[in-house]
Residue, then its C-alpha position, 0 to 999 in steps of 0.5 A: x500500500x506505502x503511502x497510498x494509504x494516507x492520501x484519502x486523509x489530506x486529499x479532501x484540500x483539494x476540495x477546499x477552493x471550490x466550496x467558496x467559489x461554486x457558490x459564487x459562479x454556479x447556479x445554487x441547485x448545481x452548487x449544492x450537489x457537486x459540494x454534497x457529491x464531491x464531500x461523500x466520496x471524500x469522506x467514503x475514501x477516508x473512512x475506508x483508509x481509517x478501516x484498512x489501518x486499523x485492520x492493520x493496528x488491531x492485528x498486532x493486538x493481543x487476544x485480537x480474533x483476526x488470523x495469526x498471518x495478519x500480524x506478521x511483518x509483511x503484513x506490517x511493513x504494507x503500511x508505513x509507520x504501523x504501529x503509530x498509524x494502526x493504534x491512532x486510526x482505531x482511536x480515531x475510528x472510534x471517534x468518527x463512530x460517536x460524532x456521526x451516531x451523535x449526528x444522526x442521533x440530534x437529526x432525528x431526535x429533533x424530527x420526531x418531537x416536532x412531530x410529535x408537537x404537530x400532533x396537537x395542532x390538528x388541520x392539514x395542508x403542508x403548513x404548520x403555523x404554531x402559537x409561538x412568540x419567537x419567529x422562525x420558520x423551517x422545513x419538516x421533513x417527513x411523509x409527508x414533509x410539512x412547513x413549520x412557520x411561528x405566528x411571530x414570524x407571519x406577523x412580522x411579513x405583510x401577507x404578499x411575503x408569505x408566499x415567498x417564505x411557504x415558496x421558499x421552505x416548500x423548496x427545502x422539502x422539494x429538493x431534499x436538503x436535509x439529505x444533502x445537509x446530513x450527509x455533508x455533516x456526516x462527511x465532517x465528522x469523518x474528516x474535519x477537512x471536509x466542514x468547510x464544505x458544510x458551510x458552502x452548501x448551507x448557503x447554496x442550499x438557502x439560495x437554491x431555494x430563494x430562487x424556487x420562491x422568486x420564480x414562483x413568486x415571479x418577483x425577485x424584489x419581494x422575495x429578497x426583501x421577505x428574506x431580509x425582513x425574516x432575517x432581522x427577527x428570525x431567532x434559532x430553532x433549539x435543536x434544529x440546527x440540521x435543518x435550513x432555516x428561512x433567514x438566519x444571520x450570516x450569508x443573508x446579505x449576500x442572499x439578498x444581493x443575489x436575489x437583486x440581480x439577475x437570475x444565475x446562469x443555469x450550466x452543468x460546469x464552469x468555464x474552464x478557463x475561470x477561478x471557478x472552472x480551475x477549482x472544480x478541475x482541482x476538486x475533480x482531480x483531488x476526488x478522483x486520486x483520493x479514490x484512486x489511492x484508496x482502492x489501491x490501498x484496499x487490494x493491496x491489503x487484500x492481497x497482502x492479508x490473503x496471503x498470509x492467511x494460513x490456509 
């Protein structure tokens, strides 16, 4: 394996000029997924080399179940450095495993209590207004997905406004982005490296989605000023940081220079010949030999282990 093994762990800075710059060339619906692919198959390579070298560390443990040949040097010498790599990868395994459960764990919890809370309110329809003097205003997921908006923030929107917040968090629902949220969150706690990404995504997320409620307002001007106006009262939701919330502080500014001008250019892939276009090539190239490197290193072992697995 040698030091193919380590590259999937500094490769995802490769990753790092296109999360500032995809955000500001491309259109917000491609943004957010080339940052959510690109941030899975990065973390997805690092897990896999954190699994190859604790094989390697916990085969030299004693009492450990694997077969004897695996702790033999040949074995050993696959891996530079091993008896420093295999036990830090096993302690950092163990980490990657409690910050993602945590993860999963505050995603949901938080789902089913406001659920549970939307049980109390009766009515239908998509959208949940609740009786709360602080304003704040989400997209639930769930089947089905519904709009949680507070009576605060309604009162403080004139009623033309309110379509553009319901159009907006129709949005999220419609395109799934606590999915690409989680799993960009979950790529961070597999490799920090990567949480650059998750802030990124958040804002192409949020853009994507005000310019869903542009179109369907068909008035840029009244969108950019609800999600200003939002943003001035809006107060965080306890416990529902996994999801987008309507205004928050932060990339509002840009949110609403954005939506006062010109619709973003839909395109699959910048120019090349562009500081977007460059970035994404790079991330594309980092991606890539990251998951190169990390196969290789897999069947290396393979055959490494094969081979000395006693028949």
């Amino acid at each position: 394996m040698g030091v193919f093994v380590y590259l999937p762990l500094v490769l995802p800075l490769t990753a790092l000029p296109i999360a500032r710059l995809a955000e500001q060339h491309l259109h917000p619906r491609r943004a957010a997924r080339l940052l959510t692919t690109v941030a899975v198959i990065l973390a997805s390579c690092s897990l896999l080399c954190l699994g190859l070298l604790v094989v390697v560390g916990t085969a030299q443990l004693p009492g450990n179940p694997l077969p004897d040949g695996w702790s033999d040097d040949e074995v050993r010498e696959a891996v530079p450095h091993d008896a420093f790599a295999g036990k830090a990868s096993i302690l950092a395994l163990v980490v990657v495993t409690a910050a993602c459960g945590f993860t999963v764990h505050r995603h949901f919890r938080f789902r089913a209590r406001a659920h549970r809370a939307l049980r109390g309110l009766g009515g239908g329809g998509d959208v949940a207004v609740l009786p709360d003097a602080i304003p704040y205003a989400y997209a639930l997921p769930g089947s089905p997905g519904r709009v949680m908006v507070s009576t605060a923030m309604l009162a403080s929107l004139e009623p033309a406004e309110h379509r553009a917040l319901f159009a907006h968090e129709r949005a999220h629902l419609t395109g799934r982005h606590h999915r690409l949220l989680l799993a960009t969150r979950l790529a961070g706690c597999v490799n920090p490296l990567l949480w650059p990404l998750l802030g990124a995504l958040v804002y192409s997320t949020e853009r994507w989605a005000d310019e869903e409620a542009a179109r369907v307002t068909g008035d840029r001007r009244l969108t950019a000023r609800a999600v200003g106006k939002a943003a001035l009262v809006a107060r965080p939701v306890p416990g529902g940081a996994a999801f987008a919330a309507f205004a928050t502080v932060g990339p509002v500014p840009r949110r609403v220079a954005a939506l006062l001008g010109p619709v973003p250019p839909d395109r699959s892939w910048p120019p090349a010949l562009t500081p977007a276009g460059a970035a994404a090539l790079v991330a594309a190239a980092g991606t890539t030999v990251s998951a190169l490197s990390a196969l290789n290193a897999a069947v290396a072992l393979f055959l490494v282990l094969e081979a000395a697995t006693p028949l």
